[in-house]
Backbone as CSV, one residue per row, in Angstrom:
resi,resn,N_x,N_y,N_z,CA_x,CA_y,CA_z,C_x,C_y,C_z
1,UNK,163.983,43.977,122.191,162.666,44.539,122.322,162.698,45.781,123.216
2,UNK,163.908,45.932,123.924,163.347,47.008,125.275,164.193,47.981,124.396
3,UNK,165.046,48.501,123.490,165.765,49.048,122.764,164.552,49.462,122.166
4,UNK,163.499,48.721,121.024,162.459,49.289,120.216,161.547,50.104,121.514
5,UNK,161.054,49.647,122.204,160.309,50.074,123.233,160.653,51.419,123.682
6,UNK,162.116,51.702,124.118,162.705,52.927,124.512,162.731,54.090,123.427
7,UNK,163.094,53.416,122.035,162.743,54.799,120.709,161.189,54.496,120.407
8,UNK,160.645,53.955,120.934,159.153,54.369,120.835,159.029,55.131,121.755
9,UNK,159.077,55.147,123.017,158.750,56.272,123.767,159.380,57.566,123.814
10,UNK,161.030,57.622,123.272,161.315,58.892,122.666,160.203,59.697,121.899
11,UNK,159.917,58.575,120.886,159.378,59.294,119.495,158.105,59.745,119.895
12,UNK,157.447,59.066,120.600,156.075,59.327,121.357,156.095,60.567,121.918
13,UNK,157.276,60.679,122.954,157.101,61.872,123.931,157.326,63.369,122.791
14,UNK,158.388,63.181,122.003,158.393,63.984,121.096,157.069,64.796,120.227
15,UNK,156.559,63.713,119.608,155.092,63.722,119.151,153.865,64.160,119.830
16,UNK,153.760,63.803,121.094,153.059,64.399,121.970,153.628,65.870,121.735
17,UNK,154.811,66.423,122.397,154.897,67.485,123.070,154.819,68.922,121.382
18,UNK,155.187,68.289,120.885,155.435,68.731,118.958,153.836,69.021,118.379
19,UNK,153.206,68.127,118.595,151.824,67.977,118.134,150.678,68.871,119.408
20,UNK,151.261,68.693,120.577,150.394,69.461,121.881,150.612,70.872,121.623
21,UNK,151.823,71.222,121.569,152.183,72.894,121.261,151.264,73.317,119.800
22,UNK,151.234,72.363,119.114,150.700,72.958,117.774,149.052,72.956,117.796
23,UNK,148.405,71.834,118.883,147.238,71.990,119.222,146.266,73.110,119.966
24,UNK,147.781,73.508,120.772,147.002,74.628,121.491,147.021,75.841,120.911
25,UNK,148.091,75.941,120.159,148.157,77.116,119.115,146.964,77.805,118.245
26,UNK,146.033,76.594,117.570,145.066,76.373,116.817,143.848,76.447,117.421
27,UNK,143.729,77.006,118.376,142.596,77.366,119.263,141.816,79.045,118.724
28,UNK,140.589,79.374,118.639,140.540,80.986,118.664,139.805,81.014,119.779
29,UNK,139.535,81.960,119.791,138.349,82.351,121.170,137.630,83.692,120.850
30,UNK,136.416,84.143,121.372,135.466,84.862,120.970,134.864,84.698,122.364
31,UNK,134.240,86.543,122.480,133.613,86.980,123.667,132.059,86.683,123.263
32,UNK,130.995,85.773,124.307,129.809,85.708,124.046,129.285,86.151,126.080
33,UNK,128.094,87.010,125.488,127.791,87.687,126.751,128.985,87.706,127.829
34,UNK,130.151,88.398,127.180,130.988,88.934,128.517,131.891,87.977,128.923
35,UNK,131.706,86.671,127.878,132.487,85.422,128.445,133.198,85.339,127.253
36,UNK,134.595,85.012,127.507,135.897,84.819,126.728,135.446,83.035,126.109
37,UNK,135.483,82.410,125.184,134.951,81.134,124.785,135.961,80.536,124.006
38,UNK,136.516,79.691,124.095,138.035,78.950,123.191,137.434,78.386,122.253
39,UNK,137.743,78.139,121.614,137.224,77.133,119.887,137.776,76.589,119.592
40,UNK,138.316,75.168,119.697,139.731,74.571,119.333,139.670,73.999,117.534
41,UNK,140.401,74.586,116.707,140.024,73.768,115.531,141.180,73.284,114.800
42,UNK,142.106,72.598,116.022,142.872,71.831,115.860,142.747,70.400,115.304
43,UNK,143.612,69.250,114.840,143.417,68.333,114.462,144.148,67.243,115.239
44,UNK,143.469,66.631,116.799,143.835,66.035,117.338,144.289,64.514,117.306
45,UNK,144.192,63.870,115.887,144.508,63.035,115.919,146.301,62.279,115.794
46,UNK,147.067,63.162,115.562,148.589,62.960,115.570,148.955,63.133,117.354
47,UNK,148.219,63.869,117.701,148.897,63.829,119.304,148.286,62.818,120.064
48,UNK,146.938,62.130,119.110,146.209,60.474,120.061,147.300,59.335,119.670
49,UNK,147.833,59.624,117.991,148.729,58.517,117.973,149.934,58.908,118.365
50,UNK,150.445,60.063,118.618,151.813,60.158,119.558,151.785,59.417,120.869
51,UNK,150.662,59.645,121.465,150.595,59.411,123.122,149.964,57.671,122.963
52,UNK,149.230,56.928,121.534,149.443,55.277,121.542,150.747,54.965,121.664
53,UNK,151.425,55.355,120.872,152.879,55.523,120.499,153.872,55.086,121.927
54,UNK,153.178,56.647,122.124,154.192,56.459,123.947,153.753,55.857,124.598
55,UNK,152.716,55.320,124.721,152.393,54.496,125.897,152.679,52.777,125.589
56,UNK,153.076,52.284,124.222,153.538,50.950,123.835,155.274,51.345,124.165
57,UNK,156.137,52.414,123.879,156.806,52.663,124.362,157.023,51.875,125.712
58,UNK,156.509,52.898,126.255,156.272,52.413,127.587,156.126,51.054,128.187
59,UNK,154.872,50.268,127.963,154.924,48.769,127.855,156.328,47.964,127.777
60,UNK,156.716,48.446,126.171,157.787,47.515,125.891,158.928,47.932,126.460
61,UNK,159.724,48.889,126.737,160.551,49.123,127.761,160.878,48.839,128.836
62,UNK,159.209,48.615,129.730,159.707,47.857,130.880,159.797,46.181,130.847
63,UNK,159.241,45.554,129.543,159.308,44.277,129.799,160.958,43.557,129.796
64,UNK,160.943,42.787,130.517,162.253,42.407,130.626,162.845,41.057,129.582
């Protein structure tokens, strides 16, 4: 179990960091009265299940 646990949290951290770079990428932004405004129209749901992912990782790794 702590073997599955440990390539879950690989795959997690991967997924997070793979899916975060591509989230922030997908952002525009537009000036309204003088103010710079971000628009994110990214699709955050692969980096919520990367980071479930990593965090059962996590769990199962440390159980002994």
């Amino acid at each position: 179990m702590k073997i599955f646990g440990i390539l879950l949290l690989v795959l997690g951290a991967i997924g997070c960091i793979v899916f975060g770079i591509q989230a922030a990428q997908d952002s525009e932004s537009f000036s309204f009265l003088g103010i710079d405004v971000a628009v994110s129209s990214a699709n955050w749901t692969p980096l919520i299940v990367s980071g479930v992912v990593l965090i059962i990782g996590v769990i199962l790794s440390r159980k002994k």
